[in-house]
VOKOLPA-831918 format. One record per residue: residue number from 1; residue in one letter; x, y, z of N, C-alpha, C in turn. Coordinates in nm, 2 decimals, always signed. Layout:
SITE:NUM:a:X:Y:Z:X:Y:Z:X:Y:Z
...
This chain:
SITE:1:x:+0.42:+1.32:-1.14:+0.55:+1.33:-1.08:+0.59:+1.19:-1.03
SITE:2:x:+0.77:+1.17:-1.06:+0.76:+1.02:-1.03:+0.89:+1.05:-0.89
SITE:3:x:+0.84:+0.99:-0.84:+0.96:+0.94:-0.73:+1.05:+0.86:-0.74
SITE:4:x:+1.00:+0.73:-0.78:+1.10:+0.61:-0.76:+1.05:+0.57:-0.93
SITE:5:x:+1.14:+0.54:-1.04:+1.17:+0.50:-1.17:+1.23:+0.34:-1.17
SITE:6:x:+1.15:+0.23:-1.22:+1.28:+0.14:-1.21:+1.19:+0.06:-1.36
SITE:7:x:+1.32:-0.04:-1.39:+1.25:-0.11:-1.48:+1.21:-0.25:-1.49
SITE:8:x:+1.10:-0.31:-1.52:+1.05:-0.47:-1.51:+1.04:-0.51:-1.64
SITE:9:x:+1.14:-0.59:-1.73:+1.13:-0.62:-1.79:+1.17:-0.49:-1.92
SITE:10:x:+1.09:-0.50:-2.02:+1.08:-0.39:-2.07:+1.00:-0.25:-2.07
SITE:11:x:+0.95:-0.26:-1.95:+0.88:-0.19:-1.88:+0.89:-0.13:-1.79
SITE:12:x:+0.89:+0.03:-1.81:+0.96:+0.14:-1.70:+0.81:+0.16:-1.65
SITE:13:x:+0.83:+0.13:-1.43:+0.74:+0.20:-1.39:+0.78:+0.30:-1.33
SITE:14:x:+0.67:+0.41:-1.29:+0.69:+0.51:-1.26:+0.61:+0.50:-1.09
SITE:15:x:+0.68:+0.54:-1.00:+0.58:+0.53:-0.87:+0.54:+0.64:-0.82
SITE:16:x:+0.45:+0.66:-0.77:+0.37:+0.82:-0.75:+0.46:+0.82:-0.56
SITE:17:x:+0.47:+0.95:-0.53:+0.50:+0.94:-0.40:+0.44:+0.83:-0.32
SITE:18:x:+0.30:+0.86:-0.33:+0.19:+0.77:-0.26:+0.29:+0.61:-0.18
SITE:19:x:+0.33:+0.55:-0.29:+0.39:+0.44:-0.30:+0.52:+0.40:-0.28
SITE:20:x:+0.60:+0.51:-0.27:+0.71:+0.55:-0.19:+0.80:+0.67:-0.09
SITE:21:x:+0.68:+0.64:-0.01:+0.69:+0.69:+0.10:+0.77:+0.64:+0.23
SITE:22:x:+0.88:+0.56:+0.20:+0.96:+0.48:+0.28:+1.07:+0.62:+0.28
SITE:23:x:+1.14:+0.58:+0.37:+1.25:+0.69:+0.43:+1.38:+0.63:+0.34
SITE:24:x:+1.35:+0.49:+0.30:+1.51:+0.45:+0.27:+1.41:+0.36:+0.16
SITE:25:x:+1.46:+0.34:+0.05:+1.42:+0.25:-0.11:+1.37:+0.10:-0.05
SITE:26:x:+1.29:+0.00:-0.12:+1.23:-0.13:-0.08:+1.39:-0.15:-0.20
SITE:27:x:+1.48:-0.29:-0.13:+1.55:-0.31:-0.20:+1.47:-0.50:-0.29
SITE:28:x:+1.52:-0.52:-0.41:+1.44:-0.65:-0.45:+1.53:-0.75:-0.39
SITE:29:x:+1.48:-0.80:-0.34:+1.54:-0.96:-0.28:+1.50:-1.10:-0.32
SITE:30:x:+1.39:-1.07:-0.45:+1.41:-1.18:-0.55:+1.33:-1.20:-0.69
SITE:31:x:+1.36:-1.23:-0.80:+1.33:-1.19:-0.90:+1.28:-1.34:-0.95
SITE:32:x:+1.22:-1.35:-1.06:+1.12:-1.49:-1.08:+1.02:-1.46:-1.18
SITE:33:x:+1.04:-1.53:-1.30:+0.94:-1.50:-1.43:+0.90:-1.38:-1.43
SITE:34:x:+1.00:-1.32:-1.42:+0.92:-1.15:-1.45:+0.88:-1.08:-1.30
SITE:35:x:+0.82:-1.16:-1.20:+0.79:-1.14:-1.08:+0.91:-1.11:-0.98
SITE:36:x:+0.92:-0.96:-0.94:+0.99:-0.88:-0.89:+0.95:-0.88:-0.77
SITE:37:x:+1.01:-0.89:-0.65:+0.98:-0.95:-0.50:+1.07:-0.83:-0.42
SITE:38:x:+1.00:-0.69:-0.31:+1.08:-0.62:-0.25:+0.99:-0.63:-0.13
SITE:39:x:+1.12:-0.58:-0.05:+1.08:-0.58:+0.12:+1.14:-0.48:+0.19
SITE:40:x:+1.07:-0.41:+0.28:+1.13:-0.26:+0.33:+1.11:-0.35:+0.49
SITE:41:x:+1.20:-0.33:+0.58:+1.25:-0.40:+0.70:+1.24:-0.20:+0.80
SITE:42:x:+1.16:-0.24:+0.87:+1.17:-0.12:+0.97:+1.09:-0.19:+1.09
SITE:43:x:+1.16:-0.23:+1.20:+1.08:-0.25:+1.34:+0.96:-0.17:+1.36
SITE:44:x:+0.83:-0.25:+1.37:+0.75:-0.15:+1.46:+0.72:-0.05:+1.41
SITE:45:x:+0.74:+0.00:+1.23:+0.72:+0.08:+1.19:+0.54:+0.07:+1.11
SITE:46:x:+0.55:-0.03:+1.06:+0.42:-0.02:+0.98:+0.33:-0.20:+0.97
SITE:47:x:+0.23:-0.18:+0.99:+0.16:-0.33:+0.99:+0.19:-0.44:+0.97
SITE:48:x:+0.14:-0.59:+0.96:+0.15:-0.70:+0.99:+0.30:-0.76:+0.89
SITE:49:x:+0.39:-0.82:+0.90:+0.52:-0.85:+0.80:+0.44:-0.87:+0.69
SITE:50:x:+0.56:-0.80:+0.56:+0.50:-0.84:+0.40:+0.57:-0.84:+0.32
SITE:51:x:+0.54:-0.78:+0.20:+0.66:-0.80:+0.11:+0.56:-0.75:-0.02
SITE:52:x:+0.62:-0.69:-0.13:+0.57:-0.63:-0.20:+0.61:-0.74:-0.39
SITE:53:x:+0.50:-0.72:-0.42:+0.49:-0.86:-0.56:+0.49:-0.77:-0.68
SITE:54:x:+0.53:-0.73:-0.78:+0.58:-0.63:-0.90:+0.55:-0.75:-1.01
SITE:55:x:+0.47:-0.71:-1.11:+0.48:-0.79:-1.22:+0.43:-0.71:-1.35
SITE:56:x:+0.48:-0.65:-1.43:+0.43:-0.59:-1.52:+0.34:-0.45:-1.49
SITE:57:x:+0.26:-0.38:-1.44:+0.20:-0.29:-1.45:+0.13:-0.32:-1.33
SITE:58:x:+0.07:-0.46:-1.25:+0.05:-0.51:-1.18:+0.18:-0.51:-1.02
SITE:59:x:+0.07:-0.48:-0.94:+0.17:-0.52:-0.78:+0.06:-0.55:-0.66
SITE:60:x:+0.13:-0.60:-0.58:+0.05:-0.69:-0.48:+0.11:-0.64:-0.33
SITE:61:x:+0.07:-0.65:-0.20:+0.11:-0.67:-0.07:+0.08:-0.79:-0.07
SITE:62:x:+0.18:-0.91:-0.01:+0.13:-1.02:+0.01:+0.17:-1.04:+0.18
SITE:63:x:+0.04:-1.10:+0.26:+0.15:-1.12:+0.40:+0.23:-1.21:+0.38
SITE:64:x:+0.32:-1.19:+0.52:+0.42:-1.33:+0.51:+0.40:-1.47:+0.59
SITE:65:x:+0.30:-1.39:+0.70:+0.29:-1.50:+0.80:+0.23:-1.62:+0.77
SITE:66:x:+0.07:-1.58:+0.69:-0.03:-1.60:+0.61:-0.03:-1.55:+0.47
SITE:67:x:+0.07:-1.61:+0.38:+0.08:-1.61:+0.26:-0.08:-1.61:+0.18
SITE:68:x:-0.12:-1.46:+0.12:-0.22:-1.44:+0.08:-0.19:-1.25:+0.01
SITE:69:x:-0.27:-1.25:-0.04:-0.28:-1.13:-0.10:-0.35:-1.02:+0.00
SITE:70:x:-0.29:-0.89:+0.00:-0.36:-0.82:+0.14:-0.39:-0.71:+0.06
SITE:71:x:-0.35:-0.65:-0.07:-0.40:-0.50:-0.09:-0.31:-0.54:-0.27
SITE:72:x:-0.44:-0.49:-0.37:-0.34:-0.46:-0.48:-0.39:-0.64:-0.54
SITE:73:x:-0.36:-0.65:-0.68:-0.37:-0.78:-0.81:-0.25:-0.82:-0.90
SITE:74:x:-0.23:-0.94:-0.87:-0.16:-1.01:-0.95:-0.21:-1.07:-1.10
SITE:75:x:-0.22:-1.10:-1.17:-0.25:-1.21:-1.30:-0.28:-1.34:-1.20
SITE:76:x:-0.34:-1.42:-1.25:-0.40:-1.61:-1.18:-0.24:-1.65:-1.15
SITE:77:x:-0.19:-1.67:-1.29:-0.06:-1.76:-1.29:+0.05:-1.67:-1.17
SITE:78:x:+0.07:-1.56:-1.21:+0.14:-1.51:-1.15:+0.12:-1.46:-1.00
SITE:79:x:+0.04:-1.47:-0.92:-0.04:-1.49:-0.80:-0.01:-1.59:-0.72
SITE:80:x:-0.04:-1.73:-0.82:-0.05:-1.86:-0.75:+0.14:-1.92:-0.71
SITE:81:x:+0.24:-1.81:-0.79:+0.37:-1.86:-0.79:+0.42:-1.76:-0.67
SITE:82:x:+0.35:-1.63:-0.68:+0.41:-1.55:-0.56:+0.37:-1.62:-0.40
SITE:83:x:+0.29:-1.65:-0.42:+0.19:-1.75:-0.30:+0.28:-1.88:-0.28
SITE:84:x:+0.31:-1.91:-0.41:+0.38:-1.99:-0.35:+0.55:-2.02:-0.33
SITE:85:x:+0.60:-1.93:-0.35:+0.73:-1.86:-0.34:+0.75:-1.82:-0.19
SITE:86:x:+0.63:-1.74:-0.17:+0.58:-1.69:+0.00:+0.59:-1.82:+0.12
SITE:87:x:+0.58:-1.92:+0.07:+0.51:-2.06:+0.13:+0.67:-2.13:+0.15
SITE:88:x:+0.75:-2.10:+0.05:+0.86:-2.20:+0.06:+0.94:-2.07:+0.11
SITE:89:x:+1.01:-1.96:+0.12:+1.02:-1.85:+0.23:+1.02:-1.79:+0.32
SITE:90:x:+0.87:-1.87:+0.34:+0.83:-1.85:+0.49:+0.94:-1.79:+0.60
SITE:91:x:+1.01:-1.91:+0.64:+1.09:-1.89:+0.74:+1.19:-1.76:+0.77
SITE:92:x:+1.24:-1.75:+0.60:+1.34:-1.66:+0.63:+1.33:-1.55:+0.55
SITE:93:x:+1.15:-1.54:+0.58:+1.13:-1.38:+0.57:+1.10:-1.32:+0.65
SITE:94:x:+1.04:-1.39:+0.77:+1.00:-1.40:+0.90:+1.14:-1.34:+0.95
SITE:95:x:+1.23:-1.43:+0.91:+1.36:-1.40:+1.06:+1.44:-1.28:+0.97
SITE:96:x:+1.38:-1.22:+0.89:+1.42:-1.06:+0.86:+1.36:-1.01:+0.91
């Protein structure tokens, strides 16, 4: 069963509840070689600031404070650009 349907590329994913369990949708706030970048904003609701990395069949948690991979795989190439996408962001994903 799918909850949330969207498409990357030519590629329809399907998310199992599990992975959308937010009360309100992760909206994408930035898109890049294929690499799909969303962030769900709730005070105080769930652990350290992050942001969610989508790239083909592949997804990531990456933190923001400490730009790094926290749960979930990227591809090398595509890893090293969300990291560093994270890095030049910093600031103002923090002050969301």
């Amino acid at each position: 069963m799918c909850t949330s349907v969207y498409t990357l590329g030519r590629t329809e994913i399907c998310e199992p509840p599990s992975l959308t369990a937010h009360a309100f949708p992760m909206p994408t706030i930035c898109s890049f070689y294929g690499i799909v970048i969303r962030m769900y904003f709730a005070p105080g609701e769930h652990g350290p600031p992050h942001f969610h990395a989508y790239y083909n069949e592949f997804r990531a948690t990456v933190s923001i404070r400490n730009p790094e991979i926290l749960d979930g795989l990227l591809p090398p190439k595509q890893r090293k650009l969300t990291l560093a996408w994270a890095e030049l962001h910093q600031a103002e994903l923090l002050a969301n």
